[in-house]
C-alpha positions as CSV (number, residue, x, y, z in Angstrom):
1,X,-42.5,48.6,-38.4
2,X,-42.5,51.9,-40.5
3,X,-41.7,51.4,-44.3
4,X,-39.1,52.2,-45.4
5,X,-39.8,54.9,-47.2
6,X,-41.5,56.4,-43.6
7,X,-38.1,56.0,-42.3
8,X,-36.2,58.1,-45.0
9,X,-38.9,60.9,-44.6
10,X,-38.4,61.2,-40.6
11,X,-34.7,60.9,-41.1
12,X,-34.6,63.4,-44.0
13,X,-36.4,65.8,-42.3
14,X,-33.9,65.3,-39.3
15,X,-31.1,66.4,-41.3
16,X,-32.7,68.8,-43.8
17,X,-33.7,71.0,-40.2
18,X,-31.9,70.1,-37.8
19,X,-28.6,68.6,-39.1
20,X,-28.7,65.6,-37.4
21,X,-27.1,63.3,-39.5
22,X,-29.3,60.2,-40.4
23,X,-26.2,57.6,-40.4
24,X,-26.7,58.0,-36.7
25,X,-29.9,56.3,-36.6
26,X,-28.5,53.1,-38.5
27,X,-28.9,51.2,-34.8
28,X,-32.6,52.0,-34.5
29,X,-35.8,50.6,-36.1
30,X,-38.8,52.8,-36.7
31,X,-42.5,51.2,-35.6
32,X,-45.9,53.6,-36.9
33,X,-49.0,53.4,-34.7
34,X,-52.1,55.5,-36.0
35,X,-50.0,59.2,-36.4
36,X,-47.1,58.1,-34.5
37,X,-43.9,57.1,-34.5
38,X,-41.5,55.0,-32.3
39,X,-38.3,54.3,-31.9
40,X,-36.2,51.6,-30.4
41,X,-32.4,50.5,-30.3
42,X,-31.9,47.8,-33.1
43,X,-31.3,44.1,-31.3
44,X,-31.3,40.2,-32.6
45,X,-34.2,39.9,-29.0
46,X,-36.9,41.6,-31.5
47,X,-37.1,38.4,-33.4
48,X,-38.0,36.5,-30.5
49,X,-40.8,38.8,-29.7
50,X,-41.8,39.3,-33.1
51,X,-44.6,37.0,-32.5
52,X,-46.1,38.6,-29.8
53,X,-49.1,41.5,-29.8
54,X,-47.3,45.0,-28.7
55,X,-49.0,47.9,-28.2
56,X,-45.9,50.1,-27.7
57,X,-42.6,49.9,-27.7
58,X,-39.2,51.8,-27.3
59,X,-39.9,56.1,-26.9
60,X,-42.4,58.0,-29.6
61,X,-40.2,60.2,-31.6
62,X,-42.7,62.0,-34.0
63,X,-46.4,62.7,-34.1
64,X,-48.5,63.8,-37.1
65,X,-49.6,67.4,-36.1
66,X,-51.8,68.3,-39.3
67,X,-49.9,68.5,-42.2
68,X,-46.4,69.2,-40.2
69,X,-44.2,65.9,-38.6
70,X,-43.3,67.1,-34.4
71,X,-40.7,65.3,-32.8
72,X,-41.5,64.8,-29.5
73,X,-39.9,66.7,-26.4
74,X,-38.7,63.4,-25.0
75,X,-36.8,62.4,-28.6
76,X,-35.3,66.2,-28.7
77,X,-34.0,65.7,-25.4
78,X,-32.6,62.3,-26.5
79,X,-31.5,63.6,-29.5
80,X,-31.1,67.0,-30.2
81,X,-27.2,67.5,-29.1
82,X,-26.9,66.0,-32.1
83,X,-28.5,69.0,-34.1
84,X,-26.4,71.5,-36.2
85,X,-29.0,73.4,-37.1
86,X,-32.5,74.9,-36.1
87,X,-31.1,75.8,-32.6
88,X,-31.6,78.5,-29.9
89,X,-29.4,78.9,-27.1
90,X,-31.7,80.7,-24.3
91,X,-31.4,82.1,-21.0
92,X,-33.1,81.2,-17.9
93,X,-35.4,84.7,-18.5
94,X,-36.7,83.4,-22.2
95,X,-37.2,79.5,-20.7
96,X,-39.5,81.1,-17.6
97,X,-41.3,83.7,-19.8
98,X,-42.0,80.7,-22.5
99,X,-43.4,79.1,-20.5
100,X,-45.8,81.6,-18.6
101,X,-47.3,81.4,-22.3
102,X,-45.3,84.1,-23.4
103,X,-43.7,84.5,-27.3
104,X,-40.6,86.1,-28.2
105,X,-40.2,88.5,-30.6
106,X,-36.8,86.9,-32.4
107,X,-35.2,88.1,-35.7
108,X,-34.0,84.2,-36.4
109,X,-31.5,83.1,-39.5
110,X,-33.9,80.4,-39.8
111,X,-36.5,79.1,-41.4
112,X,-39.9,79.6,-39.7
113,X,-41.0,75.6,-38.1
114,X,-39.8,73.9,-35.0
115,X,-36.4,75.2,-33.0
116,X,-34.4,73.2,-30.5
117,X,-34.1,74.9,-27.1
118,X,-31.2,74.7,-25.4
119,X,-29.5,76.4,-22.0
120,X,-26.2,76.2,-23.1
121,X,-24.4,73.6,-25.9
122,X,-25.1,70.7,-23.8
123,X,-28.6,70.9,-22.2
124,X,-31.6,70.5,-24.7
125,X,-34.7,71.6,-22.9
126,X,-36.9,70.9,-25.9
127,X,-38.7,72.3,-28.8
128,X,-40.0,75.8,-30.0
129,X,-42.1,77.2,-32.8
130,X,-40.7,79.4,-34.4
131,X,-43.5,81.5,-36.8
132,X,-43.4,85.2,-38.3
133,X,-40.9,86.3,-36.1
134,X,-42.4,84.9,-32.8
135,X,-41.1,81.6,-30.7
136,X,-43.3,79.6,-28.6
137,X,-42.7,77.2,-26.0
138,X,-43.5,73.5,-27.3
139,X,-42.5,71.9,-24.4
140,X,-45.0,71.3,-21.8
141,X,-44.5,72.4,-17.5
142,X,-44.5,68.3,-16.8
143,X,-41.9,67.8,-19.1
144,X,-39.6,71.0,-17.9
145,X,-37.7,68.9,-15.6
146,X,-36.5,71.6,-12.3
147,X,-32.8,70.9,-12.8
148,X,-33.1,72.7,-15.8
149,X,-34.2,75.8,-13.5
150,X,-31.5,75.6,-11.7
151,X,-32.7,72.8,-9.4
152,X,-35.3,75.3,-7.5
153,X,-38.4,74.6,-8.4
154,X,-40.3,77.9,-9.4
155,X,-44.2,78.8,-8.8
């Protein structure tokens, strides 16, 4: 399980850029593998596993990337709704040119680091990095599901 002092960095840094407020995450535990970490949904059935050698469990919600904390695409998805901050609402023309590669040039009221993308207020598509004036696509093709296309899948 991550310490507790773990937990109140990955929630801190949830609110400090993103907004999402922390009491939200009072039904979840925290587990740390390696630079990892994992979330599941509190319950009294963990005590009756306890005993038992897990590799993994629930969905990974952050990764050590160097010196920085990423939260996964997957936990963003999950997630980011939630976020009052750090967001981008984008167009289909700046998801598709993302992710050919592509950065955009952005003027952002935001501090450079990690941007939710979303197609309108209630479909996160993922994360973007935002750094001197250019975002990039953190979200990978596999994980661009095609109903957020438009339900055509593009080539």
């Amino acid at each position: 399980m991550a310490s507790p002092a773990e937990r109140d960095l990955l929630l801190a840094y949830l609110e400090d850029r993103f907004g999402i407020d922390r009491d939200g995450f009072d039904g979840f535990l925290f587990f740390k593998k390696k630079k990892s970490w994992w979330i599941a949904t509190r319950t009294p059935l963990l005590a009756s596993v306890s005993r038992l050698k897990i590799s993994r469990m629930g969905m990974k919600a952050f990764q050590k990337v160097g010196q920085f904390l990423k939260p996964t695409t997957r936990f963003i998805q999950v997630f980011g709704s939630y976020a009052s901050g750090a967001t981008l609402v984008i167009g289909e023309a700046e998801l598709l040119a993302l992710q050919e590669g592509k950065g955009l040039s952005l003027d952002l009221d935001i501090d450079q680091g990690y941007v939710i993308l979303m197609m309108d207020e209630n479909r996160v598509v993922g994360l973007g990095l935002y750094v001197n004036g250019i975002l990039r696509s953190q979200v990978s093709r596999k994980a661009l599901k095609i109903e957020m296309l438009g339900g055509e899948e593009r080539t």
